[in-house]
C-alpha positions as CSV (number, residue, x, y, z in Angstrom):
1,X,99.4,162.8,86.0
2,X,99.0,166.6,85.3
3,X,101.8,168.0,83.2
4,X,103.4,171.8,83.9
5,X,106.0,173.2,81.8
6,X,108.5,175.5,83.5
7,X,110.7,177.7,81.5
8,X,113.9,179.4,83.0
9,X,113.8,175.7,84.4
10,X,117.7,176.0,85.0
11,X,117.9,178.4,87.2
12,X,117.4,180.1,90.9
13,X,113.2,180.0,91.0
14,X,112.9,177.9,87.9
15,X,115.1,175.0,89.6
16,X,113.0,175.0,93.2
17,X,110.0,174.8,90.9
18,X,110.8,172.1,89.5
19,X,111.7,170.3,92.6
20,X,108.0,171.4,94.1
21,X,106.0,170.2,91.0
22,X,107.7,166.4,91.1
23,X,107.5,166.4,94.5
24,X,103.4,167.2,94.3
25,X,102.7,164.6,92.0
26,X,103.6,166.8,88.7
27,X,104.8,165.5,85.1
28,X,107.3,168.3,85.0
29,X,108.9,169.9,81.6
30,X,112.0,172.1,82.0
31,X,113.1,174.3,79.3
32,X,116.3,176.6,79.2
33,X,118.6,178.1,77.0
34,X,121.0,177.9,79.8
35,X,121.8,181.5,79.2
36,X,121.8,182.4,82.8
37,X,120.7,179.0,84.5
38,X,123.1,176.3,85.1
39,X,122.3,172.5,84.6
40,X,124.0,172.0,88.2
41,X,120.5,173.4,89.5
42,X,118.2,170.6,87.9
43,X,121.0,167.6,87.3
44,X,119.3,165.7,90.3
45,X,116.0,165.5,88.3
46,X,117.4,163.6,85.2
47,X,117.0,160.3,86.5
48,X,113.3,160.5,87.5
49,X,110.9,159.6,84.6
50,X,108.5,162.2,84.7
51,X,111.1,165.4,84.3
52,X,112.0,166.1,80.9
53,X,114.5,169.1,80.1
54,X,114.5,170.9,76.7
55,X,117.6,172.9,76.1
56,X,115.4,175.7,74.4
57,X,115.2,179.5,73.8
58,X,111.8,180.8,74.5
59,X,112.1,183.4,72.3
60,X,111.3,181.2,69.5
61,X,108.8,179.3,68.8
62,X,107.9,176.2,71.7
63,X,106.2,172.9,70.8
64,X,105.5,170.4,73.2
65,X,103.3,167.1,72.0
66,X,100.8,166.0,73.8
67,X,98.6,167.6,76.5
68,X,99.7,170.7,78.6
69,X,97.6,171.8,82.1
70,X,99.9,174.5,83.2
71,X,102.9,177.1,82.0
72,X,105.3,179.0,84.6
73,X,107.3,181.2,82.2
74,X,110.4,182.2,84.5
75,X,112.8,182.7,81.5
76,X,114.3,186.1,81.8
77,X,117.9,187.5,83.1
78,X,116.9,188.8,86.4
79,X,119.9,190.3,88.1
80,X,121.5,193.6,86.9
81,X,125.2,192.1,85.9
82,X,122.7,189.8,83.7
83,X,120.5,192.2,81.8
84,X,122.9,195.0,81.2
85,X,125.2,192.8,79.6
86,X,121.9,190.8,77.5
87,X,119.8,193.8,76.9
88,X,117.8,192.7,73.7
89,X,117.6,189.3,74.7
90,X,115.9,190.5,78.0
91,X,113.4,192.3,75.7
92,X,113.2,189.4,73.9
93,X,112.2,187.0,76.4
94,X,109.4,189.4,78.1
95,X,107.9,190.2,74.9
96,X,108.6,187.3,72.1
97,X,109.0,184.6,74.9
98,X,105.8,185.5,76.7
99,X,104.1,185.4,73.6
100,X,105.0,182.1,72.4
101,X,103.7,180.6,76.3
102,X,100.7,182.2,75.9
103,X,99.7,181.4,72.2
104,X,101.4,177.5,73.8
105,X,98.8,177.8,76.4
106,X,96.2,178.8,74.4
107,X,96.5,175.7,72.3
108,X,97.0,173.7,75.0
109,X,94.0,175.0,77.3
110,X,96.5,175.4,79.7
111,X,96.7,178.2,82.6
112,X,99.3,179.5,82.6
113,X,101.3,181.6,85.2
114,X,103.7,184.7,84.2
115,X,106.7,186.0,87.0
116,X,106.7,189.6,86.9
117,X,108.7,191.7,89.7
118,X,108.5,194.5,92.2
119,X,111.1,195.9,89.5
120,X,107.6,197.3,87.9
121,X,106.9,199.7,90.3
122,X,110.8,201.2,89.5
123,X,111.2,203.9,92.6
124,X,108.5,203.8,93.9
125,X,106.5,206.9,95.4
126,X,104.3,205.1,97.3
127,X,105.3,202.8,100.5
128,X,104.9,199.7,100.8
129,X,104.4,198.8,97.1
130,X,100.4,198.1,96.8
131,X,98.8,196.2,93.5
132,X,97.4,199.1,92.4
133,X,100.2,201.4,92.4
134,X,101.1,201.8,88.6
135,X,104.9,202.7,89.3
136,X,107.4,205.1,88.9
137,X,110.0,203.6,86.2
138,X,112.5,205.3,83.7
139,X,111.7,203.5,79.8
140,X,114.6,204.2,78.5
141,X,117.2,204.2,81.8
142,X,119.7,201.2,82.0
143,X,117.3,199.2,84.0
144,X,114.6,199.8,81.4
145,X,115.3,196.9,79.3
146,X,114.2,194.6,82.5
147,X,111.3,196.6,83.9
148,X,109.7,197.6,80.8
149,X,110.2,193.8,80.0
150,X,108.1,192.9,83.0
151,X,105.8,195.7,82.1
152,X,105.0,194.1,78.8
153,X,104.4,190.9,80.1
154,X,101.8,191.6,82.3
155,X,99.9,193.7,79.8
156,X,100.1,191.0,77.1
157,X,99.4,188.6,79.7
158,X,95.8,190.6,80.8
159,X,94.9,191.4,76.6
160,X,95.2,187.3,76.7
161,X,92.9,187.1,79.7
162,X,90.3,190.0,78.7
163,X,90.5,189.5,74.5
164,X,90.8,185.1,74.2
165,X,89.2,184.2,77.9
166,X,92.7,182.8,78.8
167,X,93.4,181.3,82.2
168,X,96.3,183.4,83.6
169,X,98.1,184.4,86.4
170,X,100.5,187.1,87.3
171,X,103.2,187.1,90.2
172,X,104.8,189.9,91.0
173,X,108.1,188.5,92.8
174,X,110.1,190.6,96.0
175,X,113.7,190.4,96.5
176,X,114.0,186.2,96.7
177,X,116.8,184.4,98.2
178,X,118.1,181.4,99.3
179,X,120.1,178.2,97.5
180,X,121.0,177.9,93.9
181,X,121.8,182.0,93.8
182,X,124.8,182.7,92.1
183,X,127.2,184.5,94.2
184,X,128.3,186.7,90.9
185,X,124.9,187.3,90.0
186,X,125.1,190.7,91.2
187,X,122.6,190.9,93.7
188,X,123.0,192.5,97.3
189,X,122.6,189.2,99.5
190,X,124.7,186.9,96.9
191,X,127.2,189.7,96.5
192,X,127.8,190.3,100.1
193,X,127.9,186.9,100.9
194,X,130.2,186.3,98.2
195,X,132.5,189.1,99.6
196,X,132.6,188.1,102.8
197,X,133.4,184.1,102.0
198,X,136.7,185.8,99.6
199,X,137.5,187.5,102.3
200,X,136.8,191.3,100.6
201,X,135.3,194.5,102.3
202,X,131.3,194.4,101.6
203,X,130.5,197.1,99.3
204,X,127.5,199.3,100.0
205,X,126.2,201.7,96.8
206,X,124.4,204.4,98.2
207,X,124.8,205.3,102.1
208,X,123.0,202.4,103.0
209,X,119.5,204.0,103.6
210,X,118.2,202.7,101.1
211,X,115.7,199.7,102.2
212,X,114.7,195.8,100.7
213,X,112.8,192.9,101.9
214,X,113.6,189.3,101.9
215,X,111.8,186.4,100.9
216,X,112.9,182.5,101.4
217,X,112.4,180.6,98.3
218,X,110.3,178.2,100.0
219,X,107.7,180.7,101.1
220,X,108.1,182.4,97.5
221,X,107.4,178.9,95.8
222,X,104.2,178.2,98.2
223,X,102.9,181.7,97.2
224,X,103.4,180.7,93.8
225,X,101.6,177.4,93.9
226,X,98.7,179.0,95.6
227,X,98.3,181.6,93.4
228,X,98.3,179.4,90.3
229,X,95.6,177.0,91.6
230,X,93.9,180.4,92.6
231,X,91.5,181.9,90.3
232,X,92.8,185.1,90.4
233,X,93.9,186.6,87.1
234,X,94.9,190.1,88.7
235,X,98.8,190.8,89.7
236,X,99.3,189.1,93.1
237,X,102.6,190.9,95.4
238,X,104.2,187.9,96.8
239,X,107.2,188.6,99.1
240,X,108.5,189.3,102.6
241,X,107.3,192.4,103.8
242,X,110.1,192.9,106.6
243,X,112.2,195.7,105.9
244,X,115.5,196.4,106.6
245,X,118.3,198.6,105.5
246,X,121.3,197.7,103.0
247,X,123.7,199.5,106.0
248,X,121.5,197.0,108.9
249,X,121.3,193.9,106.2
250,X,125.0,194.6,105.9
251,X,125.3,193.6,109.8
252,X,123.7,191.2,109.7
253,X,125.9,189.2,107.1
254,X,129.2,190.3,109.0
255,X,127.3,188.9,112.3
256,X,126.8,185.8,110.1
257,X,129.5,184.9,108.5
258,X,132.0,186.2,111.4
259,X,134.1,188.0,109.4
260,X,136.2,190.9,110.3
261,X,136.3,192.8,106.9
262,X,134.8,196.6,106.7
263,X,132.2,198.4,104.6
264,X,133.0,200.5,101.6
265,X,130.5,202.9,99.9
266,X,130.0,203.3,96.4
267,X,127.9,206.0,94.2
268,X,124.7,204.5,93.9
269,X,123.5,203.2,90.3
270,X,121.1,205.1,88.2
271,X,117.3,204.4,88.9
272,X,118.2,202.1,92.2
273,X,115.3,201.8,93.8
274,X,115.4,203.0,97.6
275,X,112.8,201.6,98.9
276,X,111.5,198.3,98.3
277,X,108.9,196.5,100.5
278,X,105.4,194.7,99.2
279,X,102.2,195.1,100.4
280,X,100.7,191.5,100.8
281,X,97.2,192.1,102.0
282,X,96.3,190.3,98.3
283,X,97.9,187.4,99.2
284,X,97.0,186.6,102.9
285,X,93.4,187.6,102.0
286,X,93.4,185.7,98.6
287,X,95.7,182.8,98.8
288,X,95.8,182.5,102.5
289,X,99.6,182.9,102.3
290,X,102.0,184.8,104.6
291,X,105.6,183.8,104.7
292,X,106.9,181.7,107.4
293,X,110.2,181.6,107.0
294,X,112.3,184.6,109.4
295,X,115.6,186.1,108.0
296,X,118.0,184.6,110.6
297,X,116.3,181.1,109.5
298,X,116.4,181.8,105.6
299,X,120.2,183.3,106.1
300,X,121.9,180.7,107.9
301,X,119.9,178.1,105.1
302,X,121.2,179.9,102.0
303,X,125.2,180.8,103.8
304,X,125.4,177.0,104.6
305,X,124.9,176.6,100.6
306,X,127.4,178.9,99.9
307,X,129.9,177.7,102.0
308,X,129.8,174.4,100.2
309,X,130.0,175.9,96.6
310,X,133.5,175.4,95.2
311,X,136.5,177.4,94.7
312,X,135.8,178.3,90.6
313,X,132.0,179.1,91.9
314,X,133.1,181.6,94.7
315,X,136.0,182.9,93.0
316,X,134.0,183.3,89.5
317,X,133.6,187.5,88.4
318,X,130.6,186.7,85.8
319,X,128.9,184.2,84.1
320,X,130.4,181.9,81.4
321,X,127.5,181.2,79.4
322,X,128.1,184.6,77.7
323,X,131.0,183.9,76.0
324,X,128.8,180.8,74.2
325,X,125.9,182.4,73.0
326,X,124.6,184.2,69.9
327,X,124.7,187.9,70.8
328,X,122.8,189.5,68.4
C-alpha cells in the first residue's frame, strides 16, 4: 500500500483529498494545525485503519517514520478574511512549511506535489491566464502576504527540482468550489450563498464587471491526481475556464436559491483581481484533463450542502480557531 501525506488535511481541498487517496487504494496521512480547517471535514476517516491525522503545524519541523511515496502540501490560509487576519503565519507556511515538505520528501524519496494559485498572476494583463505569464502582483499590497507566499513556493519548489533532482509538481489552482467551503470564509460563491440562505442582500464589490471562473472540486481533485502521477515538474493551470461575471454569477445564485433579496455594491478591495479565467491547454494536452462538471451541476451540489449546515455554521461572522492560536 503506497502512503501520501496531505497537509492542510482539515480543510476545503485538503479534506476531498483525502477522501480520493483512501478511496484509490492510498495509506493516507493528514496533518493540520486546524488553524483554518475544521475536523468536521475529515471525522468520517477516523475509523478506517489506513488514515492517520497529525494535529501538526507545518511550519515546523515534520517527521513521519517509515516510508513516504508522495506529499500534497495544501497548508496555507487561502481566503482573504483568512490571511489578512494570519499574515506571518501565511508567509510562514509558503516559505518555512514548504520547506520542511520538501527537505521531508527529499528524505523520503518522495514526489511530492505543491498547490499554488491563479493568485500568482495578481491582475493580470494578459487574458486568459497562460503558464508562462509571469504576473502582475503588488509585494507589499494587503494581498501580498498570500501571493508572494505562493510565489515562493513555486520557486523553492523548482531550486528543489533543478539543484537536488527532486520529483515535484506544481498546481496552480482556479477559483474552486463546492462542499466543505465555509460560508464565512469570505469568498464570493460561499459569501453569496451564505447571504442569500440568512436572508441578506448579496453584496457585490466593484460594479460587478469584474470576471471569475468556477471549478467543481471533483474535477479540481482529478486534475490534481493526474498531474501528480504526471511527470511534469512545470506549473500546470488547473481550473474551469468558463467565465462569467460577479453581476451574472450573482443571478445565478438568486435564480438558485429563489430568494427575493437585492444587490448592493461595495468599493472594490485593493489589488482585486478583475479578471480571472485559466488557460488549460497544459492540462488537456498534458494530463488529458478537462473538467466535466457544468456550473448549474456543481451549484445545485455545493447549495444542497449548505442548506444542511447548521444554524451556528450559517449564522457564524469568522472563524473560531483564531481566538486559540499562538499569534505571534
Amino acid at each position: 500500500m503506497k502512503s501520501v501525506l496531505i497537509t492542510g488535511a482539515a480543510g476545503f481541498l485538503g479534506s476531498h483529498l483525502c477522501d480520493r487517496f483512501i478511496k484509490d487504494g492510498y495509506r493516507v496521512i493528514g496533518m493540520d494545525n486546524l488553524i483554518t480547517g475544521s475536523l468536521k471535514n475529515i471525522e468520517h476517516l477516523f475509523k478506517l485503519s489506513q488514515f492517520e491525522f497529525y494535529h501538526h503545524d507545518v511550519s515546523k519541523f515534520i517527521h513521519i517514520p517509515g516510508p513516504l511515496d508522495y506529499i500534497l502540501h495544501f497548508a496555507s490560509p487561502a481566503s482573504p478574511i483568512d490571511y489578512l487576519k494570519i499574515p506571518i503565519q501565511t508567509l510562514k507556511v509558503g516559505s518555512l512549511g514548504v520547506h520542511n515538505c520538501l527537505g521531508l520528501a527529499k528524505a523520503k524519496g518522495a514526489t511530492i506535489l505543491i498547490a499554488s494559485t491563479s493568485e500568482v498572476y495578481g491582475d493580470p494583463e494578459v487574458h486568459p491566464q497562460t503558464e508562462d505569464y509571469w504576473g502582475h502582483v503588488n509585494p507589499v499590497g494587503p494581498r501580498g502576504v498570500y501571493d508572494e507566499a505562493k510565489r515562493f513556493q513555486e520557486a523553492i519548489t523548482m531550486a528543489y527540482h533543478n539543484f537536488h533532482g527532486l520529483s515535484t509538481r506544481i498546481v496552480r489552482i482556479f477559483n474552486t468550489y463546492g462542499p466543505r467551503m465555509r460560508l464565512n470564509d469570505g469568498r464570493v460563491l460561499p459569501a453569496f450563498i451564505g447571504q442569500a440562505l440568512r436572508g441578506e442582500d448579496l453584496t457585490i464589490f466593484g460594479d460587478g464587471s469584474q470576471t471569475r471562473s468556477f471549478c467543481y472540486v471533483d474535477d479540481l481533485v482529478e486534475g490534481i491526481v493526474r498531474l501528480l502521477h504526471s511527470n511534469c515538474s512545470d506549473p500546470i493551470n488547473i481550473g474551469n475556464p468558463s467565465e462569467i461575471t460577479i453581476a451574472q454569477f450573482a443571478e445565478e445564485i438568486i435564480a438558485l436559491t429563489k430568494t427575493t433579496q437585492k444587490v448592493v455594491f461595495k468599493d472594490l478591495p485593493v489589488d482585486d483581481p478583475k479578471q480571472r479565467r485559466p488557460d488549460i491547454s497544459k492540462a488537456t494536452a498534458l494530463l488529458n484533463w478537462t473538467p466535466k462538471i457544468d456550473r448549474k451541476e456543481g451549484l445545485e451540489r455545493t447549495y444542497a450542502y449548505f442548506k444542511s449546515c447548521s444554524k451556528e455554521e450559517l449564522m457564524a461572522t469568522e472563524h473560531n480557531n483564531f481566538d486559540h492560536y499562538n499569534m505571534k
